[in-house]
Every structure is written in C-alpha cells, then in structure tokens.
C-alpha positions as CSV (number, residue, x, y, z in Angstrom):
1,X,-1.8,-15.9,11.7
2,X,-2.6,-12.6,10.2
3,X,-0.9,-12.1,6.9
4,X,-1.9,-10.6,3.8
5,X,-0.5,-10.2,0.6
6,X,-1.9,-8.0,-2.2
7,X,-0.2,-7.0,-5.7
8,X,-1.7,-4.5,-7.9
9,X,-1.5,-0.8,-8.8
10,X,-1.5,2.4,-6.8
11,X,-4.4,4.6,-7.4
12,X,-2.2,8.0,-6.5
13,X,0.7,8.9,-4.9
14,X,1.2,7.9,-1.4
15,X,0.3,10.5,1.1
16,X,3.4,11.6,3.5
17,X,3.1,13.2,6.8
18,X,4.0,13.1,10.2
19,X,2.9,12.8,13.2
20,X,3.0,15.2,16.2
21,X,5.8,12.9,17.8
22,X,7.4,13.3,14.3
23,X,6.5,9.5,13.0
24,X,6.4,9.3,9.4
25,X,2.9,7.6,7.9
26,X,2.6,7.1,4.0
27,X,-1.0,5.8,3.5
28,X,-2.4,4.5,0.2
29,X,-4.9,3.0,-2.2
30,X,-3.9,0.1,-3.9
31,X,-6.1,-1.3,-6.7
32,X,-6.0,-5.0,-7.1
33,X,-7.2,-7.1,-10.2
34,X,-6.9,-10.3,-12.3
35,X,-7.1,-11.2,-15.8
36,X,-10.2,-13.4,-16.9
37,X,-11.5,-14.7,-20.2
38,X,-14.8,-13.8,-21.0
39,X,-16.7,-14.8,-24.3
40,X,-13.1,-14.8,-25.3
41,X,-11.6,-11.7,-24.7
42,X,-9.8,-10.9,-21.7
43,X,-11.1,-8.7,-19.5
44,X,-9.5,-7.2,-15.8
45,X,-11.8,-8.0,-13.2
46,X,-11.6,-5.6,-10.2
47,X,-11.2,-7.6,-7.0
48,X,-10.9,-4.5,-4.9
49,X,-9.2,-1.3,-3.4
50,X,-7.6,-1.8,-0.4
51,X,-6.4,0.8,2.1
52,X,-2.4,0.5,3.1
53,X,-0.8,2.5,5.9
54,X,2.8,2.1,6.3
55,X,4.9,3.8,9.1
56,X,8.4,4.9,10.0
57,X,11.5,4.2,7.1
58,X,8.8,2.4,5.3
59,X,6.5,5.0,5.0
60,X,9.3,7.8,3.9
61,X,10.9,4.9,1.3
62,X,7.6,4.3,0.0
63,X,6.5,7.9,-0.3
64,X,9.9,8.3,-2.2
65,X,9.8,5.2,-4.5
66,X,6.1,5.1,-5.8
67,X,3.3,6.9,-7.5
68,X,0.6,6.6,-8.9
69,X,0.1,3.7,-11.3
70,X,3.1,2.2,-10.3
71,X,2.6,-1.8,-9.7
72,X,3.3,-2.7,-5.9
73,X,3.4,-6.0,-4.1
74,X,2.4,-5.3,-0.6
75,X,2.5,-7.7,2.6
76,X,1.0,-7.1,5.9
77,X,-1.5,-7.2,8.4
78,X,-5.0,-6.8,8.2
79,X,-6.2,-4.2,10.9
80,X,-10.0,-3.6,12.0
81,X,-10.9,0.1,13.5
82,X,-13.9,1.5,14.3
83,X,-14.4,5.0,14.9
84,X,-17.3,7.3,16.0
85,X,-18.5,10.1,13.2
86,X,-21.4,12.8,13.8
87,X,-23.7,10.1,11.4
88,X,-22.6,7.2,13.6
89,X,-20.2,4.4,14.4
90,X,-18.0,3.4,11.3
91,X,-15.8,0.2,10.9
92,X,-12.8,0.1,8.0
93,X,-10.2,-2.7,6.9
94,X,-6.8,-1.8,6.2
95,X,-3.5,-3.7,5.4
96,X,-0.9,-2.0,7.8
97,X,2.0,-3.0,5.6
98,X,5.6,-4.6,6.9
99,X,7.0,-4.8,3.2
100,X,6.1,-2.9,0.2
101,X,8.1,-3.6,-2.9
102,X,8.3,-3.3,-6.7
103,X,6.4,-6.1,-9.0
104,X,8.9,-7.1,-11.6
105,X,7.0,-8.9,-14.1
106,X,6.6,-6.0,-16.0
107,X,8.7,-3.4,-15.1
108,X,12.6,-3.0,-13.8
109,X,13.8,-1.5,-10.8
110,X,16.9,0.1,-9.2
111,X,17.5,-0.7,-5.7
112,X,19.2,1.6,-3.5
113,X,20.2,1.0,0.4
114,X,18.3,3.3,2.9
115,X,21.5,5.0,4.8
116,X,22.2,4.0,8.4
117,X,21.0,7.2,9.5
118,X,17.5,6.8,7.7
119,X,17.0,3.5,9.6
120,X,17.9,4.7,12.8
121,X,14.5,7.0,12.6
C-alpha cells in the first residue's frame, strides 16, 4: 500500500494553473518538522520539504484555502518521476495528495461546502 501522511507548514502559496485540457493543478512545498529536547531546550528539527501536487476540485480548494505558513495535514501517494534535462537524467519524489486539510491543534477553521457545480469539474 502506498500511503503517506505528512503535517507541517506550507512554505508559500500554492501555485494554481491549468492545464491545456483546462485541469486545475495546485502544487506546493510543505515543510515538515518535530519538536525535540536538546541540552534542554527545545528545538524544531527539520525532517524535510516535501513536494505536493494536487489536481482537479482539490487543487482549486486548496489554492483558495491556504497560504503560506498556514499548517496543513496532507495524505497521499508517493509518486516517482524521472525526467531527462540538458545536464542529464533527474529522479524527484512527490506526494500526489487525495486529501489536504486544516491542522487544528493550533488554529480554527471554517468549513465551507464546495457547490455541486465545483465538483462536477
């Protein structure tokens, strides 16, 4: 099973556009973390920035609801590609995310329902 879940904090605003057949695509970074004591203080400890790519109502509610900074619990899949460039073959790792919501342990949110007409896109 391929399933990934990552919580931690955009690094800008999504990125909207569209492709040529009109599909939206939001793609982001999101910077992920933990706390951990150290000669005791506590520090955050980077665990890494992760690409997400999310498509269709997801990626038009998710360019709508977030920005940079704002804390993000994201669940997907993890997706290999490699590409050729001019300075040679590259390989990158991405979470194509199937859910992207708010994380409420320090913040609130307001939920509003996409319309019928949004979903049908």
């Amino acid at each position: 099973m391929n399933q990934v879940v990552l919580v931690g904090n955009l690094t800008d605003d999504p990125a909207l556009r569209y492709t040529q057949s009109g599909k939206a695509v939001a793609n982001f970074t999101l910077a992920v973390s933990h706390r951990s004591r150290h000669n005791g203080q506590w520090q955050d400890v980077t665990d890494g920035f992760f690409t997400v790519t999310c498509w269709d109502t997801l990626a038009d509610n998710v360019a709508a609801s977030f920005k940079k900074g704002s804390r993000a619990i994201v669940a997907g899949k993890l997706i290999q590609r490699t590409f050729e460039t001019e300075g040679g073959k590259r390989t990158v790792v991405e979470v194509q995310a199937q859910h992207v919501g708010p994380d409420l342990q320090f913040a609130t949110a307001t939920i509003d329902k996409a319309s019928s007409e949004a979903k049908a896109s």
